[in-house]
C-alpha positions as CSV (number, residue, x, y, z in Angstrom):
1,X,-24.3,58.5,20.1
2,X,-26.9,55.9,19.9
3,X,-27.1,54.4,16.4
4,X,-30.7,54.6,14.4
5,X,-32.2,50.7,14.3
6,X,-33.8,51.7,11.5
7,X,-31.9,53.5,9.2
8,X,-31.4,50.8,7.2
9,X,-34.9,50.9,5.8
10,X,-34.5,53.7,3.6
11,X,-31.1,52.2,2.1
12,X,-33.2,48.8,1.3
13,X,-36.0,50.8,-0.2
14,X,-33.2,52.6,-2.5
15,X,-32.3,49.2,-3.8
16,X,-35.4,48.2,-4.7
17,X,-36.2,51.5,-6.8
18,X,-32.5,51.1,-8.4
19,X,-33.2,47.6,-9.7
20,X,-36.7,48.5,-10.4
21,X,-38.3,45.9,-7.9
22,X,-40.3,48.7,-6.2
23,X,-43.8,48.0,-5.7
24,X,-46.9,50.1,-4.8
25,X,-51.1,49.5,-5.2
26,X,-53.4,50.7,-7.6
27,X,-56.8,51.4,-6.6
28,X,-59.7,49.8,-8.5
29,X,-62.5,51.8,-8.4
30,X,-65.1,49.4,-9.7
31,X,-66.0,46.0,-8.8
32,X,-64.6,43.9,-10.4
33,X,-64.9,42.0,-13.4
34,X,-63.7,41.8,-17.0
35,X,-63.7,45.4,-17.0
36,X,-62.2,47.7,-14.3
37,X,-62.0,51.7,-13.4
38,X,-58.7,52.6,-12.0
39,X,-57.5,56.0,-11.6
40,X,-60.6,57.3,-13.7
41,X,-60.1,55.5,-16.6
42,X,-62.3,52.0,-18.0
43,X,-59.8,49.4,-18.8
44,X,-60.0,45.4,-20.0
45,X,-58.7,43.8,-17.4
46,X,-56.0,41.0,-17.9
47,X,-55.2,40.4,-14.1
48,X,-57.6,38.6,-12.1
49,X,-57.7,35.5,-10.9
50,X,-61.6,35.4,-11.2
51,X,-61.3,32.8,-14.1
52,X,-65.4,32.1,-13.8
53,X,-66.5,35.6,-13.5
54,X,-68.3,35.0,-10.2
55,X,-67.1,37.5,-8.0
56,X,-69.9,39.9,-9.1
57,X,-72.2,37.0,-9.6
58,X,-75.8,38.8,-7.6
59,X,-76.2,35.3,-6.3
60,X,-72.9,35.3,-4.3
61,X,-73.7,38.7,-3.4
62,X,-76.6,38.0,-1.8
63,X,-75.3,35.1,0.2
64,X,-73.1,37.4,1.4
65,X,-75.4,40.0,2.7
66,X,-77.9,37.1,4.0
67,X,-75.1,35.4,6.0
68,X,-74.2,38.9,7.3
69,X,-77.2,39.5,8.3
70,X,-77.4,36.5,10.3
71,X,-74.5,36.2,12.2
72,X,-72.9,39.6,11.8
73,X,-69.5,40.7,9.9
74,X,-67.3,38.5,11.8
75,X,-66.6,35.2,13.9
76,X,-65.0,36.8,16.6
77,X,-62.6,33.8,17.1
78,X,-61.0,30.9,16.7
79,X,-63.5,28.7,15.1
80,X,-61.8,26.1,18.2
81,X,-63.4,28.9,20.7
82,X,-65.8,30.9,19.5
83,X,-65.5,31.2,16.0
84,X,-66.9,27.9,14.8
85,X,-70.6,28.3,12.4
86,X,-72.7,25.6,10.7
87,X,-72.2,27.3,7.6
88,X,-68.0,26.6,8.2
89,X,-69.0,22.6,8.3
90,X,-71.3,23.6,5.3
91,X,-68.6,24.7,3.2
92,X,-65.7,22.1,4.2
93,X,-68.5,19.2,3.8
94,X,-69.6,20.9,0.0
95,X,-65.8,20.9,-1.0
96,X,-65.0,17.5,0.4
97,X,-68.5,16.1,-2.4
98,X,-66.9,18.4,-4.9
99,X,-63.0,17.2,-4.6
100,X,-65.0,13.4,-3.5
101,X,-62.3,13.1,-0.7
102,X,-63.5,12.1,2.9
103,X,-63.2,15.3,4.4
104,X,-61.9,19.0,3.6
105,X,-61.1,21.5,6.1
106,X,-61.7,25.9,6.2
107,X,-58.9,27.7,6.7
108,X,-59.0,32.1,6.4
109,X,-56.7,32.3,3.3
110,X,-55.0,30.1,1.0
111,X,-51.6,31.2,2.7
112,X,-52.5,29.9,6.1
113,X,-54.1,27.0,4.6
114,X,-50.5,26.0,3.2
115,X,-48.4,27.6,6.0
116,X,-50.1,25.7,8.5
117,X,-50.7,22.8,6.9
118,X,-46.8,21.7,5.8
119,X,-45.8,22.8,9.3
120,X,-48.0,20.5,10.6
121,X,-46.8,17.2,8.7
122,X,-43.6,17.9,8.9
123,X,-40.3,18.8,11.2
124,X,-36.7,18.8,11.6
125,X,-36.4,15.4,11.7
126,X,-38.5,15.1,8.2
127,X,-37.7,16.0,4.5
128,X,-39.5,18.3,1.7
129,X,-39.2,18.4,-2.1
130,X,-39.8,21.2,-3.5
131,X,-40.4,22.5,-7.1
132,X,-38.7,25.7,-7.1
133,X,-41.5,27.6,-9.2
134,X,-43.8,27.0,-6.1
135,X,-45.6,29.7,-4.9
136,X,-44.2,31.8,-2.0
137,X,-46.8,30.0,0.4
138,X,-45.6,26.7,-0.4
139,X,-42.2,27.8,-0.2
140,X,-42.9,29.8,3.1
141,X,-44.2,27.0,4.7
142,X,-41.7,24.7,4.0
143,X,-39.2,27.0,5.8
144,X,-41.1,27.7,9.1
145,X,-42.0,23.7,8.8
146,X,-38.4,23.0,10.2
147,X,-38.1,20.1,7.7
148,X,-35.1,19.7,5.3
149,X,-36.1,21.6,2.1
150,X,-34.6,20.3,-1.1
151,X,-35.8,22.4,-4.1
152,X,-36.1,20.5,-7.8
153,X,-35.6,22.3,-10.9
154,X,-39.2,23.3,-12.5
155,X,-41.2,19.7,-13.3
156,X,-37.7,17.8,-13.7
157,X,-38.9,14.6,-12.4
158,X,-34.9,12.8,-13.3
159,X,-33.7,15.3,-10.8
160,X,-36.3,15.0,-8.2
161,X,-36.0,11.2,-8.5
162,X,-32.0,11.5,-8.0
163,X,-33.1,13.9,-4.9
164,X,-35.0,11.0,-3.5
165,X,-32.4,8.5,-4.2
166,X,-30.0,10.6,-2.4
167,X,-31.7,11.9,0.3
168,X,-35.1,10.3,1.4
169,X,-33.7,7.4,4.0
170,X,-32.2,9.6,6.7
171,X,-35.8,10.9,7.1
172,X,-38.4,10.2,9.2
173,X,-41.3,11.5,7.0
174,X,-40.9,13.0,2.9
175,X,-43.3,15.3,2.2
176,X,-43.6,16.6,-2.1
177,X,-44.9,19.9,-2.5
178,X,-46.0,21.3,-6.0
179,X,-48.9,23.4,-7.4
180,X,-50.8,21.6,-9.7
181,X,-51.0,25.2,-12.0
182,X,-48.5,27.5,-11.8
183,X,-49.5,30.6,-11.1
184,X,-46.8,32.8,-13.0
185,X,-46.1,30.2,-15.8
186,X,-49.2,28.5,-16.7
187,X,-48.2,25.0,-17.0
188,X,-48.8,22.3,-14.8
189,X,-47.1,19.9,-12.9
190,X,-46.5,16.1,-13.7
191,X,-49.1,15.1,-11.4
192,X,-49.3,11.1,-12.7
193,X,-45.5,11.3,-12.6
194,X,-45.2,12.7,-9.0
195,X,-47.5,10.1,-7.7
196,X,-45.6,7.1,-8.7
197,X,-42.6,8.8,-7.2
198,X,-44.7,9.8,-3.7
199,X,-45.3,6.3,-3.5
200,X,-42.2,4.8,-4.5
201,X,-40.1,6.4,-1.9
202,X,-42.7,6.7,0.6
203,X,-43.8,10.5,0.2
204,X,-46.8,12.2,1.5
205,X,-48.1,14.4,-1.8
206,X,-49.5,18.0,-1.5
207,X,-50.7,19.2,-4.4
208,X,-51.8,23.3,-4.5
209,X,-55.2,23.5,-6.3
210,X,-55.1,27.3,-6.2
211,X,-55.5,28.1,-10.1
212,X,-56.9,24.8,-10.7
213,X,-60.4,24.6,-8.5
214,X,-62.9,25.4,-10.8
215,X,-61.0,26.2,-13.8
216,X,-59.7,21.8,-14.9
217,X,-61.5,18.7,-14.5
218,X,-64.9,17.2,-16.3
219,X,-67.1,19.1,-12.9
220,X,-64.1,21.7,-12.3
221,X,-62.6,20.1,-9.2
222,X,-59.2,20.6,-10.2
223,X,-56.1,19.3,-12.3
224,X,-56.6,16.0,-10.0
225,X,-59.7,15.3,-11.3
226,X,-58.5,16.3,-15.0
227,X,-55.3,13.6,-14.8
228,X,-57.5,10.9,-13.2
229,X,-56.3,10.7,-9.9
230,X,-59.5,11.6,-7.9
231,X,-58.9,8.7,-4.7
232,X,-55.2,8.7,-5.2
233,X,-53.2,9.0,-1.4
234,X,-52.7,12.6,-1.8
235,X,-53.0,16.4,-0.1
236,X,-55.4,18.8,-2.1
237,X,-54.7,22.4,-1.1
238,X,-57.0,25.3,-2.3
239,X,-58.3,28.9,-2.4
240,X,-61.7,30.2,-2.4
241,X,-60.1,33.2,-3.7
242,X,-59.5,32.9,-7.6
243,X,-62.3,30.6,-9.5
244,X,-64.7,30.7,-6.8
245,X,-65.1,34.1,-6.3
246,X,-64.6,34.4,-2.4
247,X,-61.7,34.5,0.0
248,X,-60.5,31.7,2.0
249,X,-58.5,28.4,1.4
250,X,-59.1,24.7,2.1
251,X,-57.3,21.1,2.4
252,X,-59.0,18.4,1.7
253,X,-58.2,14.7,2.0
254,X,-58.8,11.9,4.3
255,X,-60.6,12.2,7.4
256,X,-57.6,11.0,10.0
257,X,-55.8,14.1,7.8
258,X,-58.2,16.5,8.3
259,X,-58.9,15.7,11.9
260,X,-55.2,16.2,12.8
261,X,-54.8,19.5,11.2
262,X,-58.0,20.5,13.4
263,X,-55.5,19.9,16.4
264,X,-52.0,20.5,15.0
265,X,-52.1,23.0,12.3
266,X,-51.0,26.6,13.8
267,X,-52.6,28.8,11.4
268,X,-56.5,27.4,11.6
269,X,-55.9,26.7,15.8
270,X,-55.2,30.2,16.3
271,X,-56.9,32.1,13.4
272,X,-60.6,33.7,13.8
273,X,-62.9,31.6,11.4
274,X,-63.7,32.8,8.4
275,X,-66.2,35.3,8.1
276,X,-69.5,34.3,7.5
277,X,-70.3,36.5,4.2
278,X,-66.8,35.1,3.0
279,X,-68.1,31.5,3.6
280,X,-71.6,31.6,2.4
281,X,-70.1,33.6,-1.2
282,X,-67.8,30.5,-1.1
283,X,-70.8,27.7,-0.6
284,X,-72.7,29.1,-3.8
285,X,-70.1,29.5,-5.5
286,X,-69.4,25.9,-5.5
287,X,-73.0,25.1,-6.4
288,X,-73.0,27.3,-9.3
289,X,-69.6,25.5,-10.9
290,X,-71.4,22.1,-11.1
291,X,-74.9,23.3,-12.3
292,X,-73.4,26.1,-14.3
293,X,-70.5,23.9,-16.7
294,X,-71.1,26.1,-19.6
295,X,-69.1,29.1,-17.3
296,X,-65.6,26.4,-17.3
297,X,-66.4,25.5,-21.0
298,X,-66.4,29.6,-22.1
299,X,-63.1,30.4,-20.2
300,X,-61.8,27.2,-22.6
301,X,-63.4,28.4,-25.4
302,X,-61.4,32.2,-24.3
303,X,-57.9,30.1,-24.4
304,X,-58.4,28.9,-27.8
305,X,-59.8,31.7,-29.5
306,X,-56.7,34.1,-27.6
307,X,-54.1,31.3,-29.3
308,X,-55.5,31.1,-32.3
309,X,-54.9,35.1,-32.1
310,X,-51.5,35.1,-31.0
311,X,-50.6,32.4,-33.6
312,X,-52.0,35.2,-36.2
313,X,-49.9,37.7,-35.1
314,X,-46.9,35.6,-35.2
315,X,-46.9,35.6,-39.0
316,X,-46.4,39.4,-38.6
317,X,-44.1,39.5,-35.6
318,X,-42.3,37.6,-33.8
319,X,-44.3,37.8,-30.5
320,X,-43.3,35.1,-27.7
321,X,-45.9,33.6,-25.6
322,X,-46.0,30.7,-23.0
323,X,-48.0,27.2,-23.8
324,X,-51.4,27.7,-23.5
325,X,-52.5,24.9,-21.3
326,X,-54.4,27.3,-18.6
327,X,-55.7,30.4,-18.9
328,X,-52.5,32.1,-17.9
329,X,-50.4,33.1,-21.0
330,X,-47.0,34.7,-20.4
331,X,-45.5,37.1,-22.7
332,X,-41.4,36.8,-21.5
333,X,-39.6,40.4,-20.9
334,X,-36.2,41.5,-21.1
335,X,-35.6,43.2,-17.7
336,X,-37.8,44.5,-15.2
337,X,-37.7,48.6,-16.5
338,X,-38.8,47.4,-19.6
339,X,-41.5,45.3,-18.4
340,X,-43.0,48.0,-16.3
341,X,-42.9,50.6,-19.3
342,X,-44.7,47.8,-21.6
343,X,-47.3,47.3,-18.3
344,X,-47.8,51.1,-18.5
345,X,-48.2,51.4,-22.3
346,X,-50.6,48.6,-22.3
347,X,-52.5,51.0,-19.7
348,X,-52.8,53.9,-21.8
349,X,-53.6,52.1,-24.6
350,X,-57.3,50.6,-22.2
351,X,-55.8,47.0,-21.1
352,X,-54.1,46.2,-18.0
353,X,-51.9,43.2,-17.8
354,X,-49.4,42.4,-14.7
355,X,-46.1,43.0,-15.4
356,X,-44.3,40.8,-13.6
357,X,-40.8,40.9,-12.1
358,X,-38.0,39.8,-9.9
359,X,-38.4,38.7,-6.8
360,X,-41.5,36.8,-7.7
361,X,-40.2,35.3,-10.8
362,X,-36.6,35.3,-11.9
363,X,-37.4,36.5,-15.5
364,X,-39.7,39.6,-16.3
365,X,-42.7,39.0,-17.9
366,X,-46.3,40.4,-19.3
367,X,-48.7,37.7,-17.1
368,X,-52.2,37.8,-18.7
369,X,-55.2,36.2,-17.1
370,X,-58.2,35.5,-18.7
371,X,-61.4,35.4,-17.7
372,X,-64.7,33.3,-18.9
373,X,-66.2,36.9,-19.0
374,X,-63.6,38.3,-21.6
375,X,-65.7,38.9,-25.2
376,X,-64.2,37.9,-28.2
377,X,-63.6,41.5,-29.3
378,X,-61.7,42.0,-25.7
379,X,-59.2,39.2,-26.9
380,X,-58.6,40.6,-30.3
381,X,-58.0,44.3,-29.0
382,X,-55.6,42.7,-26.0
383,X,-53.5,41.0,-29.0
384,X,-53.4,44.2,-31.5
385,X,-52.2,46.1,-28.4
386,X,-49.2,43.5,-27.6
387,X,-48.1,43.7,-30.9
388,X,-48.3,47.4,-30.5
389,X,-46.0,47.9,-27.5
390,X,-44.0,45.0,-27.5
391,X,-40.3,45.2,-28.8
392,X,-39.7,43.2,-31.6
């Protein structure tokens, strides 16, 4: 008898419902925004990544629909082919003025942008540091890079530094790879810090600006402009997917860098281009974060007032939150069947809040996202709720 190949699917899926990793969508029924329908029902929502509100912004929209008209729905190709549009060059030249590196470079998503980009600079005979609370795509690309991967524990700059001691002078190349935000912990890397090291021990330096474009910085361009280091030798990764409103993701540094991912990096070489309502969203989007700062300086003005709240409700209960140095505040969750009954009640109750678990973080947690959008009233209900469902 010929044994079933796949059989062990449904065991693995078993797993993951017994240790309550099991995932599944939820359909959003709205656009979306600071409120979303799902599954009939109007709830405040905690989740996106849409930090400036400008995915429903009419003037993206109609960028959209005016770049659609013009060149159709799609690209058709590799932009090395076919696939290549003015408005492409448009984009990469607007991020490179807004970042004020020398060039910046399209790719279709943030994933391949990172993907494609590490496996480009480095290989088996090269080395990568890695901060182990990267996100998967950092982490992913390290892997199929080839390279050496040493993870560091979370910011630990005396262990990295040991790392380098140890391990950097068998290597041809070193490549550090951080986000400058992190996406399920809200705090940010040492940036300052990792560049002294980069340069000590002869490092390249990519920095992920996924949660950082158009949220930090005096103009929004990132945490690199908010530590200072706007001109410093490094790799500035990005998304047009969170803060600006679109879909997409970007590199940007020197020219001689951006020229050789043109012909090395896998995932732009052999990915259709961008589509052209995706890139044209994108382009206004970054006009609208420099003429519009008072969008960046309401999403700050959210943080505070949303700490100052929490802080309240601390005097009553002893409810833990994260630092609030982004807009990302984690509420920290004892076990992931716990977390997704708290993610549940917070539903019922009109909010919805990720509850994050295992395999993307190692501890379960409540993840709240806020949005420049979100009303003061929004904030308070969000906190009264949490203090609500959450186990004291």
């Amino acid at each position: 008898m010929i044994n079933d190949a796949y059989a062990w699917i449904e065991k693995a899926l078993t797993t993951i419902h017994k240790v309550d990793w099991y995932r599944s969508v939820q359909t959003v029924e709205s656009q979306a925004g600071a409120t979303i329908i799902i599954e009939g029902k109007s709830l405040i929502n905690f989740a996106s990544n849409d930090y400036l509100g400008l995915t429903g912004d009419q003037r993206l929209i109609n960028a959209a629909i005016a770049a659609t008209q013009e060149f159709g729905t799609g690209v058709t190709g590799s932009r090395l082919l076919t696939g290549h549009r003015q408005l492409h060059r448009d984009l990469e030249l607007a991020i490179a003025a807004f970042k004020q590196t020398e060039d910046a470079l399209v790719f279709s998503s943030g994933y391949l942008a990172n993907i494609g980009t590490i496996a480009a600079l480095v290989g088996q005979r090269d080395l990568i540091l890695s901060d182990e609370h990267n996100h998967s795509s950092l982490k992913n690309g390290a892997k199929m890079s080839g390279a050496k991967v040493l993870d560091y524990q979370h910011n630990n700059l005396e262990q990295l530094r040991k790392l380098l001691e140890q391990n950097r002078l068998p290597y041809r190349k070193a490549l550090i790879i951080t986000d400058s935000v992190f996406s399920m912990d809200g705090d940010l890397c040492p940036l300052l810090d990792l560049l002294d090291l980069a340069e000590e021990f002869s490092c390249m330096l990519l920095v992920d600006e996924a949660h950082g474009t158009g949220v930090f910085g005096k103009t929004g361009a990132g945490c690199v402009e908010y530590f200072n280091c706007t001109g410093e030798p490094l790799i500035q990764m990005g998304t047009l997917s969170k803060a600006l409103g679109s879909l997409g993701g970007y590199v940007a540094g020197s020219a001689e860098l951006i020229d050789f991912l043109r012909n090395r990096a896998p995932s732009w070489i052999y990915t259709t281009g961008l589509s052209p309502a995706d890139t044209a969203a994108a382009l206004e989007a970054i006009k609208i974060v420099q003429i519009e700062p008072q969008r960046r300086e309401q999403l700050w003005q959210n943080v505070k007032t949303l700490e100052t709240l929490f802080k309240e409700k601390q005097e009553q209960f002893n409810l833990p939150i994260s630092h609030t140095l982004s807009p990302i505040f984690c509420v920290p969750i004892k076990g992931a069947a716990t977390v997704l009954t708290i993610g549940n009640q917070l539903k019922e109750e009109g909010i919805f809040a990720a509850a994050i678990r295992p395999p993307t973080v190692n501890t379960s947690r409540i993840r709240i996202s806020l949005m420049a959008t979100h009303t003061s009233i929004q904030l308070q209900k969000l906190v009264e709720i949490l203090a609500e469902v959450i186990p004291v």
